[in-house]
C-alpha positions in Angstrom: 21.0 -26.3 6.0 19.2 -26.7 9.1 21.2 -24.3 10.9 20.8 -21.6 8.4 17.5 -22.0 9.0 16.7 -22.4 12.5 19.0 -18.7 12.4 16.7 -17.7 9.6 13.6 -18.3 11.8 15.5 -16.7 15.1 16.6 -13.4 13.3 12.6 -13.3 11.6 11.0 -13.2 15.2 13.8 -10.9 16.7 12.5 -8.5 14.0 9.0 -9.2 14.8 9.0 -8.9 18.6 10.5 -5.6 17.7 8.4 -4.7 15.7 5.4 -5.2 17.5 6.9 -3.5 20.5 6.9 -0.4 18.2 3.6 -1.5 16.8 1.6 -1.1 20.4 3.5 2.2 20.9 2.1 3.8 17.6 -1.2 2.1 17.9 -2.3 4.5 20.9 -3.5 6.8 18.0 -7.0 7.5 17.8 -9.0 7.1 14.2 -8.3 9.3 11.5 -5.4 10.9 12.9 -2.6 10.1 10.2 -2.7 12.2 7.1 -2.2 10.8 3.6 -5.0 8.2 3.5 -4.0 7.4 -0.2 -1.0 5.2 1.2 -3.7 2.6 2.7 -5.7 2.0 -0.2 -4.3 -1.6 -2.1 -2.7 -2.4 -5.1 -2.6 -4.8 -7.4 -6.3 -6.8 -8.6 -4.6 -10.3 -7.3 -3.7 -9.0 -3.3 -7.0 -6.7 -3.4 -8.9 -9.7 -4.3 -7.2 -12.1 -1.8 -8.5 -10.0 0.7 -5.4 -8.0 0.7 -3.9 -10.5 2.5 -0.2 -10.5 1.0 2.4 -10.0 3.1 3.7 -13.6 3.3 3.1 -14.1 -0.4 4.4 -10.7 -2.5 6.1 -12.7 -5.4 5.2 -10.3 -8.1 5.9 -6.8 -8.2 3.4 -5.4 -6.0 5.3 -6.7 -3.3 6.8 -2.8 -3.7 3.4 -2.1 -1.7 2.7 -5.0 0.5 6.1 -6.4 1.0 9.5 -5.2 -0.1 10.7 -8.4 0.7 9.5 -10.2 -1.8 10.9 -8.7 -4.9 14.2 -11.3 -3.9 11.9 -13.7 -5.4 11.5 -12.6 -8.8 14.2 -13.8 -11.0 13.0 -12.3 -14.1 12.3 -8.5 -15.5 8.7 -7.7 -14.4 6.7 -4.8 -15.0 2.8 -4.0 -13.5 0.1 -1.7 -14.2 -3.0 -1.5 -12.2 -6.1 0.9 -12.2 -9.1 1.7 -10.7 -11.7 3.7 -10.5 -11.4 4.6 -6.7 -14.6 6.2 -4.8 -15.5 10.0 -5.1 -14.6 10.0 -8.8 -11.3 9.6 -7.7 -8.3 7.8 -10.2 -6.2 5.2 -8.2 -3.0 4.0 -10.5 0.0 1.7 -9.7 3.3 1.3 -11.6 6.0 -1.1 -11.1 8.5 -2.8 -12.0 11.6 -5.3 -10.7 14.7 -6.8 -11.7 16.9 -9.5 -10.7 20.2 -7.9 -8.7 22.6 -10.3 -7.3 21.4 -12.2 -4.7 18.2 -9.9 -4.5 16.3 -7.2 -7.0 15.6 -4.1 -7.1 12.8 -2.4 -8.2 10.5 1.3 -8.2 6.8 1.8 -8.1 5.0 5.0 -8.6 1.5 5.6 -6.9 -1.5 8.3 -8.3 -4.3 9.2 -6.4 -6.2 12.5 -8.6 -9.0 13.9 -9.8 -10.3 15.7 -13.3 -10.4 19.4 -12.5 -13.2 20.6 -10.3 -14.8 23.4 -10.4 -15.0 26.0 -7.3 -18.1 27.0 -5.8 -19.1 29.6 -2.8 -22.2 30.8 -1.4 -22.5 33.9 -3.2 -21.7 31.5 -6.9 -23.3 28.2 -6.1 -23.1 27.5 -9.7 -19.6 27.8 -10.4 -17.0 30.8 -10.1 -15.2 30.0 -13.5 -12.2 29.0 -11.5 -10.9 25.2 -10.9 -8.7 23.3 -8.5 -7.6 20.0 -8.6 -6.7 17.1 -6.1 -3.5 14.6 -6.2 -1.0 12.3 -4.7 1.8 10.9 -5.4 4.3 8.1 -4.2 7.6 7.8 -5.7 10.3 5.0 -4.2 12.9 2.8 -4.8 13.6 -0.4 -3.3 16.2 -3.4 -2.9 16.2 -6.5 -1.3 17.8 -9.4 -0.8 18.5 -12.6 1.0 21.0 -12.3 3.4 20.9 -16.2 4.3 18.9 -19.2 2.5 15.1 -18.4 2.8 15.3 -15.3 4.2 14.8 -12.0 2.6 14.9 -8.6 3.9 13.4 -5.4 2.0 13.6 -1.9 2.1 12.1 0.9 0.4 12.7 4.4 0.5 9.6 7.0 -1.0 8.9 10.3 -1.3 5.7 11.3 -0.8 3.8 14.3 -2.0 -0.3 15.4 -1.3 -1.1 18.3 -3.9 -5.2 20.4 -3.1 -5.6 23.2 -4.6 -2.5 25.7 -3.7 -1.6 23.5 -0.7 1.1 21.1 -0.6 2.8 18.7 2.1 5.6 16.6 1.4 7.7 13.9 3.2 10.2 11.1 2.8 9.5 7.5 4.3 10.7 4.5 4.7 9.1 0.7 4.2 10.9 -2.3 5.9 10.6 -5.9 5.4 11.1 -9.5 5.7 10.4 -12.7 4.4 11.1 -16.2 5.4 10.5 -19.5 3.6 10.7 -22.4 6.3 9.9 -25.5 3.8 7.1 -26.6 5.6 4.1 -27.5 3.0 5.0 -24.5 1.4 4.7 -21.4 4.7 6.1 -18.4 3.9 5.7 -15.7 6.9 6.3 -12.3 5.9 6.1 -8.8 8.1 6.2 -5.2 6.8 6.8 -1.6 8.8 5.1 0.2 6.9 5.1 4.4 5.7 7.9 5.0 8.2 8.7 8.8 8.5 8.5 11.9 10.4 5.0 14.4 10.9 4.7 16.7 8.4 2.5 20.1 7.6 1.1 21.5 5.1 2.2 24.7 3.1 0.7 26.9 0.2 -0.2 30.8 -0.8 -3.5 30.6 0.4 -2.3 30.2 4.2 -0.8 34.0 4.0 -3.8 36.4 4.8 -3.9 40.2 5.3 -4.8 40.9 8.9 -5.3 44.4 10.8 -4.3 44.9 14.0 -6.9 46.7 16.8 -5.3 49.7 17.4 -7.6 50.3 21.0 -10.9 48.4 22.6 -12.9 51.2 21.0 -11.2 51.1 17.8 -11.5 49.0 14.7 -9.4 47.5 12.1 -6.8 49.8 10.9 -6.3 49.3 6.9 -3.8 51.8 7.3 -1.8 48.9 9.7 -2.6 45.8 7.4 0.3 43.4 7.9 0.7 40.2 6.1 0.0 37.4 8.7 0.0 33.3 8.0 -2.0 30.8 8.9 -0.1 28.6 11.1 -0.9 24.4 10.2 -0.7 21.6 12.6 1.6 18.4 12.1 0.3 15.3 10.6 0.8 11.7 10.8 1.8 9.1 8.2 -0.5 6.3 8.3 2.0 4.0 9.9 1.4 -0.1 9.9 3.2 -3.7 10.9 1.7 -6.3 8.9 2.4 -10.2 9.7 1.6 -12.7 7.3 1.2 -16.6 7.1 0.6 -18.1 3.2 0.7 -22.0 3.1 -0.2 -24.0 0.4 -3.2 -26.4 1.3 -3.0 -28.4 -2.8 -0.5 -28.2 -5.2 3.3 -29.5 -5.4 4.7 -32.1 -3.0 5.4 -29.5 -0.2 1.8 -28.9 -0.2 -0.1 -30.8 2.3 -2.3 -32.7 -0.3 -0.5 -32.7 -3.7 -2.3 -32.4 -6.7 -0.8 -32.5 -10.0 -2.5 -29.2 -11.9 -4.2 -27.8 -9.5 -2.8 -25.4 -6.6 -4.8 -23.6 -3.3 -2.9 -21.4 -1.0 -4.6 -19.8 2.0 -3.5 -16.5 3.6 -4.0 -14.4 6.5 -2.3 -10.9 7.4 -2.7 -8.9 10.5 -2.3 -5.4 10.7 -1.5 -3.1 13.1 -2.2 0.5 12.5 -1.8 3.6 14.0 -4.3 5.6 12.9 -7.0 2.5 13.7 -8.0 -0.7 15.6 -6.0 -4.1 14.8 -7.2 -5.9 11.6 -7.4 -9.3 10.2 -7.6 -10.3 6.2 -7.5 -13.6 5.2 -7.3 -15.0 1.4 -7.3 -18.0 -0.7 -5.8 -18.5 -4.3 -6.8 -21.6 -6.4 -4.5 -22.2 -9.8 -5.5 -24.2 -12.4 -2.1 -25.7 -14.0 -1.1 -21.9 -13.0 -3.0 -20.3 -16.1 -6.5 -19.7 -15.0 -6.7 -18.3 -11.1 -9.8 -18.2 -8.8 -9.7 -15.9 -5.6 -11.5 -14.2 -2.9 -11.0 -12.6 0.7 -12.6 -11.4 3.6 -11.2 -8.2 5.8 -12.6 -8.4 9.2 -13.0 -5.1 11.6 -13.5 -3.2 8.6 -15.9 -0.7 7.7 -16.1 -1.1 4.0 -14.9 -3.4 1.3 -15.3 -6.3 3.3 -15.8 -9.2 0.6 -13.5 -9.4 -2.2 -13.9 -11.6 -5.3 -11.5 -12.0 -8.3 -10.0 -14.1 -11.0 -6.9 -14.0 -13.4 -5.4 -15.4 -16.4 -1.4 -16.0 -17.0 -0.2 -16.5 -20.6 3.3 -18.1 -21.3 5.2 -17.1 -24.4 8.7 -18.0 -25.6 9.8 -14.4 -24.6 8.1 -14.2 -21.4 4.7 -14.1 -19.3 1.5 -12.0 -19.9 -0.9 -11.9 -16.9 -4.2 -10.2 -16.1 -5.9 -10.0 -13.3 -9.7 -8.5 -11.9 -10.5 -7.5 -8.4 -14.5 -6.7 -7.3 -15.0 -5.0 -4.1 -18.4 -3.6 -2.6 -18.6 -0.6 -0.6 -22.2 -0.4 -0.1 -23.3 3.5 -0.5 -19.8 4.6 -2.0 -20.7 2.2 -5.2 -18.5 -0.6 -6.5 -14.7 -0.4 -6.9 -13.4 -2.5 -10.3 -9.7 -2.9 -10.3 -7.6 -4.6 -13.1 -4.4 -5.8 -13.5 -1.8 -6.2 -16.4 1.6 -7.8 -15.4 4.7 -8.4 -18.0 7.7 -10.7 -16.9 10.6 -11.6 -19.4 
C-alpha cells in the first residue's frame, strides 16, 4: 500500500511540474485575448459558492467542468441540472450526468450560454428594423476516467465547442485533462486540471462576403460594372486555456479528519489557477455538513474583478431509491447586478 502510494504521489507531481511548465508558457497572453469567454464562467451552485474552489474535491458530477478526475469517485448513476440567470440578460445552463464504468465512470455534460431574440437596430432605425438575431454557445463532451493505481485518478474529456452571433459561427474541438490523488492524510485530496485544450480557431458566416469595386485609375471611381465578390478575412482566436491545482482537507468530520466530530463535517479548499488569457488567481472555499443533509458554504476569489464573495447553502435528501440534492449559490457583481444559481442533483 505504501508503495502504490508514494508512486501515486510521484506520477501526480511529474504531471504537475509539466504542467506548469506549459502553464508559464501560455500565460504570456495578455487579457482578453482567448475567445469563448463562456468556458470560464462556473458551474454547479455547490463549487460557485465554495468560491469555485473545486479542483481537489469534484465528487459529483460537475467534476465534468472543474475536474474530470473526479467522476472515478462516483459509484452511483448521477444526473445534474443547474441554472442561472447570468449577466446581460444572458441564460447560463449545465447538464450532466455519470456512471460507474469499471474501475472509473464515464460521463457527458452539455453547456448553454444564449439569449431571447434581440432585436436589430441602426442609426437610420434606432427603434428597431423588424429584423432579430440571436446569441449562443454551446459545449458538448464526453469524458472517462479512472484510477489507474489506488488513490489516483486520471480524467479526460473531449468537447466540441460551438459560438453561434447572428450569421457568424466558430467552432473547435478541445480537450480537458486531469488528475486526482487521495493521500489519506486527514482526508487531502490534491487535484490539477488542463483545461479547454485545443487549437486557434476563426470565425465564419455570410455576412463576411461583401461586394467590393475595384478602382479602375487614381482619377477614377468605383466601377459597378467590375463588382467582384470579396470576403472579409477574420483573425485566429484563442481558447481560454487554464491549469488549476487544488488542495481540499477536511478540518471536522470522520476519524481522518484532524478533529473528528460525529455529525458534523468542515472541509477547506483552495485552487490556483493559471490562465492564459489573465493574471494567476487564487479561490479558497469551505463546506460545513450537518450529518451530511443540511450544507453551509462560502468562498472568496482573490485577484478578481467581480464576483469576489460567494455565499451558499444546500439540502441532500436520502430515499430508498436514491439521493435528491439542492443546492443555492449568491454572487455579487456590483454594477452587473446579482447572479442566483441553483442546483438540482439525482444519484440512484
Amino acid at each position: 500500500m505504501k508503495k502504490r502510494l508514494s508512486l501515486s504521489i510521484t506520477l501526480f507531481f511529474l504531471l504537475s511540474m509539466a504542467a506548469s511548465v506549459l502553464a508559464e508558457k501560455w500565460t504570456i497572453s495578455k487579457n482578453g485575448t482567448a475567445a469563448m469567454p463562456f468556458l470560464k464562467i462556473g458551474v454547479g451552485a455547490r463549487a460557485v459558492a465554495m468560491g469555485e474552489a473545486f479542483a481537489a474535491v469534484a465528487n459529483d458530477a460537475t467534476a465534468l467542468f472543474w475536474n474530470p478526475a473526479g467522476i472515478a469517485q462516483i459509484k452511483r448513476y448521477q444526473f445534474h441540472f443547474s441554472h442561472n440567470d447570468w449577466i446581460a440578460d444572458l441564460k447560463h445552463d449545465y447538464l450532466a450526468g455519470s456512471m460507474p464504468f469499471g474501475r472509473g465512470a464515464i460521463g457527458i455534460h452539455l453547456i448553454s450560454l444564449n439569449t431571447d431574440l434581440i432585436e436589430i437596430t441602426t442609426l437610420e432605425e434606432p427603434n428597431g428594423t423588424g429584423l432579430y438575431y440571436d446569441f449562443s454557445d454551446v459545449s458538448l463532451g464526453a469524458t472517462y476516467s479512472l484510477y489507474i493505481i489506488d488513490r489516483f485518478a486520471v480524467g479526460i474529456t473531449g468537447k466540441y465547442l460551438r459560438e453561434k452571433n447572428y450569421n457568424e459561427t466558430a467552432s473547435v474541438f478541445a480537450l480537458d485533462v486531469g488528475t486526482l490523488l487521495h493521500t489519506g492524510f486527514h482526508g487531502l485530496n490534491i487535484g490539477m486540471c488542463f483545461s479547454n485544450i485545443g487549437t486557434d480557431f476563426r470565425y465564419q458566416g455570410t455576412d463576411l462576403g461583401v461586394p467590393y469595386s475595384p478602382t479602375l485609375g487614381a482619377e477614377e471611381g468605383p466601377s459597378n460594372a467590375l463588382e467582384v465578390e470579396a470576403r472579409l478575412e477574420t483573425k485566429d482566436f484563442h481558447l481560454p486555456t487554464n491549469f488549476r491545482v487544488g488542495f481540499a482537507v477536511d478540518l471536522l468530520g470522520s476519524t481522518d479528519a484532524f478533529f473528528a466530530t460525529p455529525y458534523t463535517r468542515m472541509t477547506f479548499l483552495t485552487d490556483a489557477n493559471y490562465p492564459n488569457d489573465g493574471d494567476q488567481k487564487i479561490n479558497v472555499g469551505t463546506e460545513v455538513a450537518l450529518k451530511e443533509m443540511v450544507f453551509l458554504r462560502g468562498g472568496y476569489r482573490f485577484n478578481y474583478s467581480h464576483e469576489i464573495f460567494t455565499v451558499g447553502g444546500g439540502l441532500c435528501l436520502n430515499a430508498y431509491m436514491g439521493t435528491l440534492k439542492v443546492d443555492y449559490a449568491y454572487a455579487d457583481f456590483g454594477d452587473l447586478s446579482e447572479v442566483h444559481r441553483f442546483s438540482i442533483e439525482l444519484g440512484f
